[in-house]
Backbone as JSON, one array per atom type, in Angstrom:
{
  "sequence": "XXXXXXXXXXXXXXXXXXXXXXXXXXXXXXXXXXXXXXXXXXXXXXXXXXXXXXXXXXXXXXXXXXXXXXXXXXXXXXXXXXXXXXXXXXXXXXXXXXXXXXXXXXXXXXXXXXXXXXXXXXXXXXXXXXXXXXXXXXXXXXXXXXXXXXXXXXXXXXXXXXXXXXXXXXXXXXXXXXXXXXXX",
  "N": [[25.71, 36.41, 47.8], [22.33, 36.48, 46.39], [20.63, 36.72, 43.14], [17.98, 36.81, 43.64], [17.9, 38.27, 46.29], [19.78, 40.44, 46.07], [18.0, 41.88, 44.57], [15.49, 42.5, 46.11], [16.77, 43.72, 48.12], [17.43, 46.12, 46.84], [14.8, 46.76, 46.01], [13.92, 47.25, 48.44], [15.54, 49.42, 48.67], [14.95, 51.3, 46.71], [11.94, 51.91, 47.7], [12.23, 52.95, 50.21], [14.13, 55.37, 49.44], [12.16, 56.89, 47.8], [10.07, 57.11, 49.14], [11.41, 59.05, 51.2], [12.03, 61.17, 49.7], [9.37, 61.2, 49.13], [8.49, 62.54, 51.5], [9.92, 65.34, 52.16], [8.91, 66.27, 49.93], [6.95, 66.83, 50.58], [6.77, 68.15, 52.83], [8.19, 70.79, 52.08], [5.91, 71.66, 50.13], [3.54, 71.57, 52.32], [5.08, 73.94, 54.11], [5.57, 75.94, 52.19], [2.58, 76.27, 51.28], [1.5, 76.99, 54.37], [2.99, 78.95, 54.73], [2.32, 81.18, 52.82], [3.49, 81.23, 50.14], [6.03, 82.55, 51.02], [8.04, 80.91, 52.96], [9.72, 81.4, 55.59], [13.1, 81.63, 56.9], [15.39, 81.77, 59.52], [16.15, 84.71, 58.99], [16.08, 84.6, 55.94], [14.12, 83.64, 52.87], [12.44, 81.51, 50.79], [11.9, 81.6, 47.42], [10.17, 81.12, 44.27], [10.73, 80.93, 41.52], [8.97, 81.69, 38.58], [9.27, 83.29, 35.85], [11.37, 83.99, 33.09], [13.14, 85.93, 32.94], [15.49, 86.82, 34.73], [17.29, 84.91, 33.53], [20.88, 84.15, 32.1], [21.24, 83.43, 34.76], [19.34, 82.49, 36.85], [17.08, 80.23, 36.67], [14.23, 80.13, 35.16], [11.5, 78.46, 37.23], [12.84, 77.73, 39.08], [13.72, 77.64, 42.86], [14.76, 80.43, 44.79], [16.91, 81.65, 47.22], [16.13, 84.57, 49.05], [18.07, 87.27, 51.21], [16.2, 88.98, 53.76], [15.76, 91.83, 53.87], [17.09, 94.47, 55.75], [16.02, 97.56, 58.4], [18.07, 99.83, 57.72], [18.71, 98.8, 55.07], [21.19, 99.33, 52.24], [20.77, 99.51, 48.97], [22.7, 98.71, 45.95], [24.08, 99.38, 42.55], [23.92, 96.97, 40.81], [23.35, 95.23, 42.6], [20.6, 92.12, 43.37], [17.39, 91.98, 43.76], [14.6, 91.42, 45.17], [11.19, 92.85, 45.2], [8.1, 94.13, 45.57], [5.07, 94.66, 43.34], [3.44, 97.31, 42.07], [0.46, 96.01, 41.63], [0.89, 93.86, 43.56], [2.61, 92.17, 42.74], [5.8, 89.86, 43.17], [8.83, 90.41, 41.82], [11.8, 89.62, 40.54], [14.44, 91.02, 40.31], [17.44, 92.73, 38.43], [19.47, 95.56, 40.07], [20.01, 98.69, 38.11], [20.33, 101.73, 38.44], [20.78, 103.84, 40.92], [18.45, 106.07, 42.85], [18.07, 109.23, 43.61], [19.76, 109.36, 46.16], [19.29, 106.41, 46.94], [16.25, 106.44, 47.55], [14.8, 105.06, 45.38], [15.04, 102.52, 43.12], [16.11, 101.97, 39.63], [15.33, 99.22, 37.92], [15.83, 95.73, 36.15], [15.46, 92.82, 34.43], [17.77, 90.5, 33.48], [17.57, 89.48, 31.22], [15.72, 91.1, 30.03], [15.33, 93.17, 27.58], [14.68, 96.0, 28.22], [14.77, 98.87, 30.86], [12.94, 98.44, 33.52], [9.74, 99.48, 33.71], [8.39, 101.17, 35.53], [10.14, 102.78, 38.53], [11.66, 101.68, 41.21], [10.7, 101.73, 44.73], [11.77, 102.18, 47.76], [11.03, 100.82, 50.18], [9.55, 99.36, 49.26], [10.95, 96.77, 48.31], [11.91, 93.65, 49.02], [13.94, 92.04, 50.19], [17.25, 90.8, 48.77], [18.88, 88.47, 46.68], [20.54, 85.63, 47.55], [21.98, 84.18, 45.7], [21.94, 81.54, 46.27], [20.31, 79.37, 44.72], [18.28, 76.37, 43.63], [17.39, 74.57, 40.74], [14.66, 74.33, 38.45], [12.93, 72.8, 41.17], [11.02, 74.84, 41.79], [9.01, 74.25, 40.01], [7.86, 71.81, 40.53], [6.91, 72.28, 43.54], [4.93, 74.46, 42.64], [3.3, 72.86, 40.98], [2.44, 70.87, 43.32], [1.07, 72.27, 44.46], [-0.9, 72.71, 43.64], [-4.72, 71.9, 43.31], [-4.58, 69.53, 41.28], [-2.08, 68.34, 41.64], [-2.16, 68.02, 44.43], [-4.09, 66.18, 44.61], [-2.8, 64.16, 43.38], [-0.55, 63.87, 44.54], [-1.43, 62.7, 46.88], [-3.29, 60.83, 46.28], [-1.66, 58.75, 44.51], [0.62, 58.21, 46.12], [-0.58, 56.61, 48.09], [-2.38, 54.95, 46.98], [0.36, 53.31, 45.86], [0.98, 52.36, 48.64], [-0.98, 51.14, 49.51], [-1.38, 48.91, 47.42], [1.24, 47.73, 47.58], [0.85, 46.92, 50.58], [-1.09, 44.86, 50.21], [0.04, 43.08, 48.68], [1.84, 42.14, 50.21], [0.28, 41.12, 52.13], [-0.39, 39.23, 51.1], [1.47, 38.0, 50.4], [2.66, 37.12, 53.23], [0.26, 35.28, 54.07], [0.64, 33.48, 51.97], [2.76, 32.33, 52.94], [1.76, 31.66, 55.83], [-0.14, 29.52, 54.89], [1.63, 27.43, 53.93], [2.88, 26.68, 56.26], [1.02, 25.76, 57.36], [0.36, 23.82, 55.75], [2.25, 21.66, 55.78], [2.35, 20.86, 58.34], [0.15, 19.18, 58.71]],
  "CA": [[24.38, 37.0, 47.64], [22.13, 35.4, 45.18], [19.94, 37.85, 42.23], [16.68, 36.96, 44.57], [18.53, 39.07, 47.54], [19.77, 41.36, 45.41], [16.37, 42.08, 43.84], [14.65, 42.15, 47.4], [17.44, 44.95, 48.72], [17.01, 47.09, 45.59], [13.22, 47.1, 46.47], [13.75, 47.81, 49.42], [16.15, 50.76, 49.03], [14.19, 52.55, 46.02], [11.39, 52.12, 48.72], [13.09, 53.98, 51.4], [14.39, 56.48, 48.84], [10.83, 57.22, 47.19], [9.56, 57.47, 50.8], [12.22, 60.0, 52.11], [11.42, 61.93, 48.71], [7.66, 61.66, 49.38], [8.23, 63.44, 52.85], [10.8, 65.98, 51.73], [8.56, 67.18, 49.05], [5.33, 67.11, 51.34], [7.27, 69.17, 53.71], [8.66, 71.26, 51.1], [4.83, 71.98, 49.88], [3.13, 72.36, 53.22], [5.7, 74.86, 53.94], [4.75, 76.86, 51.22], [1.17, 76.37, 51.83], [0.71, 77.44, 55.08], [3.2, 80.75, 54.88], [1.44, 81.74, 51.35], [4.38, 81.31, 49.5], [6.84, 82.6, 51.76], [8.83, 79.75, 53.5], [10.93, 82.92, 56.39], [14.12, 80.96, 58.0], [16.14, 82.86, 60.11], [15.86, 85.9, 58.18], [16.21, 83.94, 54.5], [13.01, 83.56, 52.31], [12.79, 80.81, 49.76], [10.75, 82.01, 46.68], [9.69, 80.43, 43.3], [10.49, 81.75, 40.47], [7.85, 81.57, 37.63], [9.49, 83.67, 34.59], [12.97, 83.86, 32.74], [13.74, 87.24, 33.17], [16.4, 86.77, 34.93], [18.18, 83.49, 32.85], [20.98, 82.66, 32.88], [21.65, 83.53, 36.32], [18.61, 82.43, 37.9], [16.47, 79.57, 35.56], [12.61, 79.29, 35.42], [11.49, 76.99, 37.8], [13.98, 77.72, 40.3], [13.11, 78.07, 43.88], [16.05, 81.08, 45.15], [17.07, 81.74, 48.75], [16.78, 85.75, 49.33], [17.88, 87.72, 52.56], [15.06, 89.67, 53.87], [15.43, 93.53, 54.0], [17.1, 94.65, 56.97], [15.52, 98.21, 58.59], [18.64, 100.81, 57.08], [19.92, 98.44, 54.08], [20.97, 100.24, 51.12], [21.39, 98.67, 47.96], [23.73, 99.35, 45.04], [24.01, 99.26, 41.09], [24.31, 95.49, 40.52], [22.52, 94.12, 43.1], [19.94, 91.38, 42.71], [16.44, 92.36, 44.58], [13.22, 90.9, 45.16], [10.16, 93.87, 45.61], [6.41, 94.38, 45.53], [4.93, 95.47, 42.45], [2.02, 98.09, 42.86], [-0.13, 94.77, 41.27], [0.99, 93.1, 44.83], [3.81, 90.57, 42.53], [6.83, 89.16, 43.67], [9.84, 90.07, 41.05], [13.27, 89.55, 41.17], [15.65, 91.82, 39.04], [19.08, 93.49, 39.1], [19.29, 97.28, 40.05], [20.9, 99.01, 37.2], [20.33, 102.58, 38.6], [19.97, 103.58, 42.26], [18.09, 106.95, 42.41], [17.64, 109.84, 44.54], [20.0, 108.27, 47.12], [18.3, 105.32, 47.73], [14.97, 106.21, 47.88], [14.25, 104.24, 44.66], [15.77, 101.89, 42.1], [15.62, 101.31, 38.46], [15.67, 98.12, 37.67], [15.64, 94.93, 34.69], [15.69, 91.87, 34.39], [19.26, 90.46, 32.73], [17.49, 88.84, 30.04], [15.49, 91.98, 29.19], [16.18, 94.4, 26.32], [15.09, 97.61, 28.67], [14.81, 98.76, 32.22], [11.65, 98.47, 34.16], [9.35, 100.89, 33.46], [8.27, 101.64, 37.15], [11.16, 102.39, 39.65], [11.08, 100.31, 42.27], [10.48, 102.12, 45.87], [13.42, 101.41, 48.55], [10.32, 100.36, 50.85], [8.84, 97.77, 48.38], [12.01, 96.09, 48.4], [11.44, 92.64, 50.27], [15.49, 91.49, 49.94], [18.39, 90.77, 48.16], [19.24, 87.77, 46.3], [21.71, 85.39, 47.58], [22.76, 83.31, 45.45], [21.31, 80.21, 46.65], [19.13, 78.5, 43.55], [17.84, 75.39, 43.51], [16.96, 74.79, 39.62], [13.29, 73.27, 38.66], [12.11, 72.81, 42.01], [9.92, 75.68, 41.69], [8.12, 73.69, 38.82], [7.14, 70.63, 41.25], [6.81, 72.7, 44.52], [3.99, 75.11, 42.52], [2.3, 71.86, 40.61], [2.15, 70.31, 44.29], [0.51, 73.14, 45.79], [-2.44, 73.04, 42.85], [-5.69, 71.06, 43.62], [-4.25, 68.55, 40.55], [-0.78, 68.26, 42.21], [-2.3, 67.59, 45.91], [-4.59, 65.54, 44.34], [-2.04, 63.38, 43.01], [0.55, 63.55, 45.61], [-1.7, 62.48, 47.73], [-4.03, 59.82, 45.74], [-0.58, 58.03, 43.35], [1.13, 57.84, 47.02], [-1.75, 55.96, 49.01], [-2.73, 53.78, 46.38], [1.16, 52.45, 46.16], [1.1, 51.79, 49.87], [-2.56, 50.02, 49.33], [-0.99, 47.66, 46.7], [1.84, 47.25, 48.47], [-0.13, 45.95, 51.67], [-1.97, 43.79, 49.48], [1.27, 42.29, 48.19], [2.45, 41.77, 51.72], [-0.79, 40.29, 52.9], [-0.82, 37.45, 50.3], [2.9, 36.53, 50.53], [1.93, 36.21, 54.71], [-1.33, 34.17, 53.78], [1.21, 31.98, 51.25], [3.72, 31.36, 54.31], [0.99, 30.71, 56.78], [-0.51, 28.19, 54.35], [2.71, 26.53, 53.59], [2.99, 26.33, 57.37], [-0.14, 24.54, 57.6], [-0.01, 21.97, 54.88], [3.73, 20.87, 56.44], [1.5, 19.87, 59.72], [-0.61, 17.89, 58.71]],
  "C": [[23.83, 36.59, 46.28], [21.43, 36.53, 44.41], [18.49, 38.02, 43.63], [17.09, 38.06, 45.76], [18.83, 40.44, 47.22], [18.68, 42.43, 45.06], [15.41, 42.81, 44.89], [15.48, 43.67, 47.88], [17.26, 46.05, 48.0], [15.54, 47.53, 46.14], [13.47, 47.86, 47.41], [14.2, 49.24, 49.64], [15.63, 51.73, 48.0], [12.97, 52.8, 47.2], [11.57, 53.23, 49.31], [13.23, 55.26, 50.42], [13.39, 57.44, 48.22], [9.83, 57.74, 48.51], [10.38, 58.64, 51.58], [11.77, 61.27, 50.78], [10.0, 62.94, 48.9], [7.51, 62.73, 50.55], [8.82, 64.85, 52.78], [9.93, 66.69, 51.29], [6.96, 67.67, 49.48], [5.75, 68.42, 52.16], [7.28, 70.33, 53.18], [7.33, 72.35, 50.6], [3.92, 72.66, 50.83], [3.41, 73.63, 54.17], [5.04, 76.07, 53.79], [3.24, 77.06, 51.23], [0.91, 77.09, 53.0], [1.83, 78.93, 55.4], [2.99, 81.23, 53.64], [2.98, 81.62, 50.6], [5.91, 81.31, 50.18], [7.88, 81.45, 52.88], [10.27, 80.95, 54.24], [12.26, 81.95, 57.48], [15.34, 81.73, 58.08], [16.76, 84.27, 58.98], [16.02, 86.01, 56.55], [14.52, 83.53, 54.4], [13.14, 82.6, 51.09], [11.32, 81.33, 48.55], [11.21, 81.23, 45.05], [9.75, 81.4, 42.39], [10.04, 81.19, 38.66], [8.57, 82.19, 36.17], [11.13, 83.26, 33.99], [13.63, 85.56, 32.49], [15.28, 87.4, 33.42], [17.16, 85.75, 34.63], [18.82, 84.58, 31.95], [21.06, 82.13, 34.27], [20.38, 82.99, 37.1], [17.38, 81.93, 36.89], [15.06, 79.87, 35.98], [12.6, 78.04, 36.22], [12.26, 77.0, 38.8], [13.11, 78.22, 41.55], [15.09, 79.42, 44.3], [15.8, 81.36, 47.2], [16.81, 84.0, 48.62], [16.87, 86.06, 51.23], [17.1, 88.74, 52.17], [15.81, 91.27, 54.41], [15.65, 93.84, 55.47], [16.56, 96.37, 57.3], [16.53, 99.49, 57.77], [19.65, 99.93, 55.75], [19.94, 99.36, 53.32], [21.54, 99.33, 49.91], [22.25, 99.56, 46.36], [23.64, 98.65, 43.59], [24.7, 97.61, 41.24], [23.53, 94.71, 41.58], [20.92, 93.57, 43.09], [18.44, 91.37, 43.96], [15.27, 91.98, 44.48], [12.31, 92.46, 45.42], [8.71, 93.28, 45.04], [6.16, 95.19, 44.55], [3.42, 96.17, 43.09], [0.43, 97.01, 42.54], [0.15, 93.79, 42.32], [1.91, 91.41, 43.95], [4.99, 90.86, 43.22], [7.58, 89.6, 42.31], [11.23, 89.95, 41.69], [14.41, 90.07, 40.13], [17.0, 92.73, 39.6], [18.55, 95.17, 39.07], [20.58, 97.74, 39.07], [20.86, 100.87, 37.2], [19.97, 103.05, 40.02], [19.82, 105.56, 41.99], [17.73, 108.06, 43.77], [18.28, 109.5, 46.34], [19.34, 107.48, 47.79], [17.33, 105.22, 47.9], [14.35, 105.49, 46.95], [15.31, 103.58, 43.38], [15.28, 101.85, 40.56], [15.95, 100.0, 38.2], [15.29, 96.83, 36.39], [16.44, 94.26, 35.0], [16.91, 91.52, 33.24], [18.77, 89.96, 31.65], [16.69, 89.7, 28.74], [15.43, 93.07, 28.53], [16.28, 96.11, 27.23], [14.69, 97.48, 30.0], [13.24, 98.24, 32.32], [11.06, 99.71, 34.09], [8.75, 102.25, 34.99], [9.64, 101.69, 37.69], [10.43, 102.27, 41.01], [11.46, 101.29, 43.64], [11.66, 102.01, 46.8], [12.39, 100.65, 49.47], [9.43, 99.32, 50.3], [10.12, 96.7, 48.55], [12.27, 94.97, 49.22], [13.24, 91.76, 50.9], [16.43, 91.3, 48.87], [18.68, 89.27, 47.6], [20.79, 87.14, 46.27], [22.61, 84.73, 46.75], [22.45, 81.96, 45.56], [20.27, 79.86, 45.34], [18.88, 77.19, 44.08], [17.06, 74.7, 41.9], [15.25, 73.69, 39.28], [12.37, 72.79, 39.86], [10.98, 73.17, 42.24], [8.81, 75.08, 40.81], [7.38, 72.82, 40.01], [6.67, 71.19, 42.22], [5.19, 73.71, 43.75], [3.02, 73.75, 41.87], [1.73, 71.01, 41.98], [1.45, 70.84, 45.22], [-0.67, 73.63, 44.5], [-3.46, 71.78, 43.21], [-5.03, 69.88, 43.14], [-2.95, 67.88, 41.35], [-1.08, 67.62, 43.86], [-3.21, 66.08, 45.54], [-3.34, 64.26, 43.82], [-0.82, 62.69, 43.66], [-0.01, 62.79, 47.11], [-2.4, 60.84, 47.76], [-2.81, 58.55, 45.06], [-0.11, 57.42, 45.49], [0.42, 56.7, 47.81], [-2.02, 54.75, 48.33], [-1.56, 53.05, 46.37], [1.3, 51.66, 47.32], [-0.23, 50.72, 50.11], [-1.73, 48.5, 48.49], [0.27, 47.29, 47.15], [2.07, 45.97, 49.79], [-0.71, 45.16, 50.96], [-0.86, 42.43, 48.91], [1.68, 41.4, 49.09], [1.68, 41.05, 52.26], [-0.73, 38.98, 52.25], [0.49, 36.99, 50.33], [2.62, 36.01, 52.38], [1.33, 34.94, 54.48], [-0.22, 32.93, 53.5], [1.82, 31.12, 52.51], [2.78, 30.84, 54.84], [0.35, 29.74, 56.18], [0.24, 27.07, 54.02], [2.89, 25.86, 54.7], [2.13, 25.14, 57.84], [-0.1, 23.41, 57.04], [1.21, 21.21, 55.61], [3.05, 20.11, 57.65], [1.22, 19.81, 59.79], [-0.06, 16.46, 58.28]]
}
């Protein structure tokens, strides 16, 4: 195999790899787009997490897996819970007091100094945190789902495949002209 071959397969396989990427992370996005955030598979929720509250266990930027809230769960001192704030957010913090059996939690984030100043409902409570991270994702998956981010994922992608084809059209052209001058 000569460097030219070499050179040519390389292309070809960042190609492919930049292209399985591109679809992955389209998927990935439209997802998230069309269930508002929510991405619900078989009773797992993938959610984005925006702060550092909870670092180290669970980075900024991370997308996490939780299970969704079954009808009599009950949860217990240490475990790691997504809920609804009365501001309609998304957090995700450890329970460090369960209250009133079960009807409400206190809870705080591992990274901060005191509890939560609200306790958290047992019926706000959207699931449980499995364990599942994914680190930084959450960064690209929310920039890809902003005007700038679609705009870009959509415009950077298109134009490679434009200059691409353009590439491809003039090495054709060269062959078929090489073809020609030989027969005459």
């Amino acid at each position: 195999m000569n460097i030219k071959d070499f050179i040519r397969g390389l292309y070809h396989l960042l190609t492919n790899i930049l292209f399985v990427f591109m679809i992955i992370m389209l998927c990935i996005v439209l997802f998230f787009r069309v269930s508002g955030n929510d991405l619900d598979i078989l009773g797992y929720q993938l959610k984005m997490v925006m702060s550092g509250s909870m670092e180290p266990d669970i980075q900024t930027g991370s997308i996490i897996a939780i299970k969704l809230k079954e009808q009599i769960t009950e949860y217990k001192k240490g475990d790691i819970v997504t809920y609804v704030t009365k501001e309609n957010k998304l957090i995700t913090h450890r329970i460090v007091e369960v209250g009133n059996e079960g009807e409400f939690y206190i809870t705080k984030g591992d990274r901060n100094n005191a509890p939560d100043t609200e306790p958290v409902l047992h019926q706000n409570v959207i699931g449980t945190y499995t364990g599942f991270t994914i680190p930084y994702v959450g960064y690209v998956v929310h920039f890809l789902s902003s005007q700038q981010g679609i705009l870009l994922f959509i415009i950077l992608p298109g134009l490679l495949l434009v200059l691409y084809s353009i590439s491809l059209f003039w090495r054709v052209l060269k062959q078929i002209n090489g073809i020609a001058t030989k027969s005459k």
